[in-house]
One Martini backbone bead per residue (centre of mass of N, CA, C, O) as a GRO file, in nm:
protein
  236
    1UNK     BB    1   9.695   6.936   1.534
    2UNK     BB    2   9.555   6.832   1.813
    3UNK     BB    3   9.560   7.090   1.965
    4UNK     BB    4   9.443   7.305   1.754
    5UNK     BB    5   9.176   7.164   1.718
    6UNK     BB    6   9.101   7.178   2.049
    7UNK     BB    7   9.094   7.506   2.036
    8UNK     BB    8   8.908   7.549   1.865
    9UNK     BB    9   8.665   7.375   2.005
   10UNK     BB   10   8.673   7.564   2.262
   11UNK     BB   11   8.633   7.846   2.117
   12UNK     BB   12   8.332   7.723   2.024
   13UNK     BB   13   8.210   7.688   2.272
   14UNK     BB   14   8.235   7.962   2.413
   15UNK     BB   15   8.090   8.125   2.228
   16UNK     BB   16   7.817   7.922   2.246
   17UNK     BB   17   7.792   8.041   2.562
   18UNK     BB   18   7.780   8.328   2.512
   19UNK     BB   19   7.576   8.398   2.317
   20UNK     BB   20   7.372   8.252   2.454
   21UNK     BB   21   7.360   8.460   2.719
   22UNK     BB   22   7.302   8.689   2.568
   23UNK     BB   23   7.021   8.607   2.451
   24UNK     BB   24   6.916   8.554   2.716
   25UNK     BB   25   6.986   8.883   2.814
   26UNK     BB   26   6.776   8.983   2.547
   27UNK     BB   27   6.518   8.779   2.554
   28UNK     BB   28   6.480   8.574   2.772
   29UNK     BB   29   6.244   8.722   2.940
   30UNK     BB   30   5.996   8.718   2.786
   31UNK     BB   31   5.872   8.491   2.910
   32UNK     BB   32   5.747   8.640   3.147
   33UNK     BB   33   5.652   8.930   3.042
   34UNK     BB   34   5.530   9.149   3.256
   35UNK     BB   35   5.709   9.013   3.509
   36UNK     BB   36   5.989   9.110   3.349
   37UNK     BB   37   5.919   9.437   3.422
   38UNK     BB   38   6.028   9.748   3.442
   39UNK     BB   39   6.050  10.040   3.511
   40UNK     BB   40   5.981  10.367   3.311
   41UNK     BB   41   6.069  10.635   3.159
   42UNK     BB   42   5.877  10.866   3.014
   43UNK     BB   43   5.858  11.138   2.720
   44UNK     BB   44   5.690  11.032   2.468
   45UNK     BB   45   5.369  10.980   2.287
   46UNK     BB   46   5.295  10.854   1.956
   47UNK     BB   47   4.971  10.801   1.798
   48UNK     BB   48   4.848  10.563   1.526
   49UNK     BB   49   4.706  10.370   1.363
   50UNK     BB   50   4.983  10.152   1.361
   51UNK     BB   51   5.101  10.296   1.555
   52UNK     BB   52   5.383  10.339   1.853
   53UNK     BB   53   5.519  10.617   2.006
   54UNK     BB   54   5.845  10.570   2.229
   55UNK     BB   55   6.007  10.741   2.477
   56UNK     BB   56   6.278  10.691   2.712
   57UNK     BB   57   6.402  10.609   3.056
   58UNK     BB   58   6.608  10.502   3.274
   59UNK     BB   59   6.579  10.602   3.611
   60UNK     BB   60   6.803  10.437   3.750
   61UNK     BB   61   7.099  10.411   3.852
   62UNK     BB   62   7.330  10.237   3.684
   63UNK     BB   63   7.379  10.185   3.373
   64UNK     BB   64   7.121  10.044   3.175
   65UNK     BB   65   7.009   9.842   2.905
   66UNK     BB   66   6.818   9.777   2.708
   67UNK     BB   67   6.654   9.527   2.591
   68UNK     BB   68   6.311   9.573   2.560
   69UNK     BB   69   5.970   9.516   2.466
   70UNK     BB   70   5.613   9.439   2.637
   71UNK     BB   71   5.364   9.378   2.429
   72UNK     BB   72   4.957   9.450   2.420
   73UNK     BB   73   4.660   9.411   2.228
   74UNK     BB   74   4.341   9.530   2.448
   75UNK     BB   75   4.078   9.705   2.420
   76UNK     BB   76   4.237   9.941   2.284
   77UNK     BB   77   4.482   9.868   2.460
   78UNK     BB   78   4.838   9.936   2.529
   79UNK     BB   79   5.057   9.712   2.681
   80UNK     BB   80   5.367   9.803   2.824
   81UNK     BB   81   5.738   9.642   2.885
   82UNK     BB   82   6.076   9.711   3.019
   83UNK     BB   83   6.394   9.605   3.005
   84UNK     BB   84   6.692   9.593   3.203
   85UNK     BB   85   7.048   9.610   3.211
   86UNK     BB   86   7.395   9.571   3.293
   87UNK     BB   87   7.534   9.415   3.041
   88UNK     BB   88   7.466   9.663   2.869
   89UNK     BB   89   7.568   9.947   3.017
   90UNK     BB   90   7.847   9.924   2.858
   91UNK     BB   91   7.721  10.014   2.584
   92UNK     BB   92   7.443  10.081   2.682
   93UNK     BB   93   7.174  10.291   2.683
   94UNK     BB   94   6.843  10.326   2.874
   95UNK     BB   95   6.759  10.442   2.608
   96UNK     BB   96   6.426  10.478   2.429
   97UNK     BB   97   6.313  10.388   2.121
   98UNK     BB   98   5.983  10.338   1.957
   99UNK     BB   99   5.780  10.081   1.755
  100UNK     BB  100   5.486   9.993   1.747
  101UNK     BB  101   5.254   9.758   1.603
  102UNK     BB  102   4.900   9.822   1.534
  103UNK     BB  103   4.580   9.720   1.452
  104UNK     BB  104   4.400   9.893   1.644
  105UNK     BB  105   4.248  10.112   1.816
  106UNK     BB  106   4.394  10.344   2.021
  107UNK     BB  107   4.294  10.484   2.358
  108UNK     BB  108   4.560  10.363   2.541
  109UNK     BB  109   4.836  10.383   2.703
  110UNK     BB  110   5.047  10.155   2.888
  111UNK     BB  111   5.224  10.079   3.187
  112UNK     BB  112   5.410   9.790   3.250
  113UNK     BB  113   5.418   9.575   3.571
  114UNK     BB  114   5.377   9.332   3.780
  115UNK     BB  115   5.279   9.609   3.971
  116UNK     BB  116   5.188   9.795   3.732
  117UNK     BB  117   4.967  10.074   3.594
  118UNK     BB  118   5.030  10.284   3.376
  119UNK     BB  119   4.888  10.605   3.239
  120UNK     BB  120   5.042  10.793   2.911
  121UNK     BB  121   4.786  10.758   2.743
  122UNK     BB  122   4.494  10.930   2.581
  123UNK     BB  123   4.309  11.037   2.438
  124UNK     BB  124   4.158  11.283   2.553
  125UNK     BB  125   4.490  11.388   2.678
  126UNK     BB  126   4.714  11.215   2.603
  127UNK     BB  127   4.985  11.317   2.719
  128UNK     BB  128   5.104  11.176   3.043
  129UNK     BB  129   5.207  11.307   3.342
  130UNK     BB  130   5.435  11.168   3.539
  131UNK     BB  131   5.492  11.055   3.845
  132UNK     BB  132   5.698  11.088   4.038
  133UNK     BB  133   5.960  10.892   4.167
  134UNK     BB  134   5.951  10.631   4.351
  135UNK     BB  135   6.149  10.632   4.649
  136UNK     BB  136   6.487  10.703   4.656
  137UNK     BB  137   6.698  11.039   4.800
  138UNK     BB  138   6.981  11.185   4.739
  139UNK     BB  139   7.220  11.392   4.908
  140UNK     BB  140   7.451  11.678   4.948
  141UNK     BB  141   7.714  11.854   5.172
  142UNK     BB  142   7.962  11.749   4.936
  143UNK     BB  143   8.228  11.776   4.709
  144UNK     BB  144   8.383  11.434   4.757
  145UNK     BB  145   8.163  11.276   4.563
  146UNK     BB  146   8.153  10.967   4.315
  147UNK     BB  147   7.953  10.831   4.503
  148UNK     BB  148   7.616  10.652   4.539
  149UNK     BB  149   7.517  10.323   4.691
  150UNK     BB  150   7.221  10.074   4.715
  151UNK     BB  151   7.155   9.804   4.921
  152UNK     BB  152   6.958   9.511   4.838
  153UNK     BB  153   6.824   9.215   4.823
  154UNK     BB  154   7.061   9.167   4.553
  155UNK     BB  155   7.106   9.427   4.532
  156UNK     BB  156   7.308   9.694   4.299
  157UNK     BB  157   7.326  10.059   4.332
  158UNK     BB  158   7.359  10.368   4.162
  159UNK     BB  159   7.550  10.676   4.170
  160UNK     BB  160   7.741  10.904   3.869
  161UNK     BB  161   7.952  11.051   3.716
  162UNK     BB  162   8.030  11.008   3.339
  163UNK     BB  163   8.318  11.170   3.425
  164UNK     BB  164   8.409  11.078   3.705
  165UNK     BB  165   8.327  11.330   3.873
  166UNK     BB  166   8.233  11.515   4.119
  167UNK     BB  167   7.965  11.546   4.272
  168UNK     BB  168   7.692  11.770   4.331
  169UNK     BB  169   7.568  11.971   4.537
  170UNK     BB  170   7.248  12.049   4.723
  171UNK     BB  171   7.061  11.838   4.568
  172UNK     BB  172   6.810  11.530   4.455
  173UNK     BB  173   6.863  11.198   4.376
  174UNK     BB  174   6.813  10.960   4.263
  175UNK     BB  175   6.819  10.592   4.285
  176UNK     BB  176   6.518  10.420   4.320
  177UNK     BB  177   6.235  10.231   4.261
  178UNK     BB  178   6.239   9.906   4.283
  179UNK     BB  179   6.190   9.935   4.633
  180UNK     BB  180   5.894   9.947   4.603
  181UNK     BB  181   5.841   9.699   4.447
  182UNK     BB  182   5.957   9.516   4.678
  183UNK     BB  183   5.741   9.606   4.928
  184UNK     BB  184   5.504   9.534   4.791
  185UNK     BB  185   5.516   9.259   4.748
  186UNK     BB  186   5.591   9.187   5.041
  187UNK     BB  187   5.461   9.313   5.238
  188UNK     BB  188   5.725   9.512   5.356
  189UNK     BB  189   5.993   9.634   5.466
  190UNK     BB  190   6.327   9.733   5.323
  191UNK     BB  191   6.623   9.709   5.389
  192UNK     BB  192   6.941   9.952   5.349
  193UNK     BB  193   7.216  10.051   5.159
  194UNK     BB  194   7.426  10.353   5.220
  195UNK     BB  195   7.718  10.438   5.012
  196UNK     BB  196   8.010  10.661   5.023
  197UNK     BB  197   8.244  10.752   4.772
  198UNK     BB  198   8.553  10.861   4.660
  199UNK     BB  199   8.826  10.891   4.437
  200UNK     BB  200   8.939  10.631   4.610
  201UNK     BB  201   8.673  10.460   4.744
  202UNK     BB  202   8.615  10.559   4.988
  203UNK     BB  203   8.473  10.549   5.253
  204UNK     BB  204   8.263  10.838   5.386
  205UNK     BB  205   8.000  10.681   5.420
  206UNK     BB  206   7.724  10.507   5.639
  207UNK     BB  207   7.375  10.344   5.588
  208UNK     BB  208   7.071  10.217   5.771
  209UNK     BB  209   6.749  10.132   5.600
  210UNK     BB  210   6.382  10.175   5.551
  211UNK     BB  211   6.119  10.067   5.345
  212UNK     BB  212   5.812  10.195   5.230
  213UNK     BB  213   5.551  10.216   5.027
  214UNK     BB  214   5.390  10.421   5.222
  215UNK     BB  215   5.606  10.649   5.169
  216UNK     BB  216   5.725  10.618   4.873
  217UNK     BB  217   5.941  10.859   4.994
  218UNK     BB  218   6.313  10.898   5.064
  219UNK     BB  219   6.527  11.157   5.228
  220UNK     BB  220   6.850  11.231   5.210
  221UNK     BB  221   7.145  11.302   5.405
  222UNK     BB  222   7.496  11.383   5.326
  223UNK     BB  223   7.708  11.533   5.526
  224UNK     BB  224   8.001  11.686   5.609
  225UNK     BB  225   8.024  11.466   5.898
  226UNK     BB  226   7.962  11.147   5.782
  227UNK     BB  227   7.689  11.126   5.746
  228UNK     BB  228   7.297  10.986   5.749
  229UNK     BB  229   7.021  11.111   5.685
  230UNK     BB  230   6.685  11.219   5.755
  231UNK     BB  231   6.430  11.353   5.584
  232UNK     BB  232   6.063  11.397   5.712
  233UNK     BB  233   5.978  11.695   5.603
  234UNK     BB  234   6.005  11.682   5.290
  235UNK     BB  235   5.876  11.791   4.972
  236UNK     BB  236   5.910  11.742   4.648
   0.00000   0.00000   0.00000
């Protein structure tokens, strides 16, 4: 009976750590308000008097699950800032519909992170189209690659086909716009590492290099023959 209890005991405690955990990363960011907001892409605002409708989704790497959103209502605009994590992308995706309500009205919409402020809507022009995403852009040049990923500095992120099946090569795919936001922080170029691997795992390409905020994109290109190159002529 007392072997029982202790295991109910344990399993009890367990469960109020797992849940802990949960919670601090599904709310607890919020505590740091817009310093703990990421990049994220928007695809649609509809403002009307008491609310803001806006819809997007996480912009690159892994599957991350949005957290939720952190907004503030000053001076007839209003600010918003997303969370996502990886802990979450396994049962959720990174797309966000979102209804804020808002006091007063509201004359333009803000996306907004520790270091960016942009603006996706405004009275007078609507819905403003985002600027295309800066970071990093790899391509291939071989069809039997079935993962790209990234690291630098505690990151680690990638791209992969959600079937698990070999990615289409020949076109730039998106890989993360973070290294953006790292770089400006630092006020200094970021090294990171490319790793291509096929569907056994095995890497078949790697490369290392460094990104400066100030040249906003940069293209790669996996070849044929196992190489990581720059196009620095390339303008997307």
């Amino acid at each position: 009976m007392k072997a029982l209890k202790k295991t109910l005991t344990a399993l009890l405690v367990i469960a109020v750590i797992l849940t802990a955990i949960f919670l601090a990363g599904r709310y607890g960011w919020k505590l740091g308000g817009f310093r703990a907001c990421q990049g994220a892409g928007v695809t649609s605002v509809e403002v009307s008097e008491k609310a803001v409708h806006i819809t997007g989704f996480y912009p690159g790497s892994f599957p991350e699950g949005c957290c939720g959103y952190y907004a503030k209502e000053q001076d007839n605009k209003l600010y918003v800032g997303f969370r996502f994590s990886n802990l979450f992308g396994f049962f959720e995706t990174g797309d966000f519909d979102i209804t804020i309500p808002v006091k007063g009205e509201i004359n333009e919409v803000i996306l907004k992170t520790s270091m960016n402020e942009t603006s996706v809507w405004n009275a007078q022009a609507g819905s403003i189209s985002q600027s295309e995403q800066y970071g990093v852009y790899v391509k291939l040049e071989r069809n039997d690659v079935y993962s790209v990923s990234m690291s630098y500095d505690g990151f680690s992120g990638g791209v992969r086909c959600a079937d698990y099946t070999a990615m289409d090569s020949g076109e730039y795919c998106f890989m993360d716009n973070d290294i953006m936001m790292a770089s400006k922080e630092a006020d200094a170029s970021v090294p990171f590492t490319i790793t291509v691997k096929d569907a056994d795992g095995t890497v078949v390409a790697s490369g290392e290099f460094s990104f400066d905020a100030n040249m906003e994109k940069m293209y790669l290109t996996v070849t044929a023959d196992n190489k990581i190159i720059e196009d620095k002529n390339y303008e997307g």
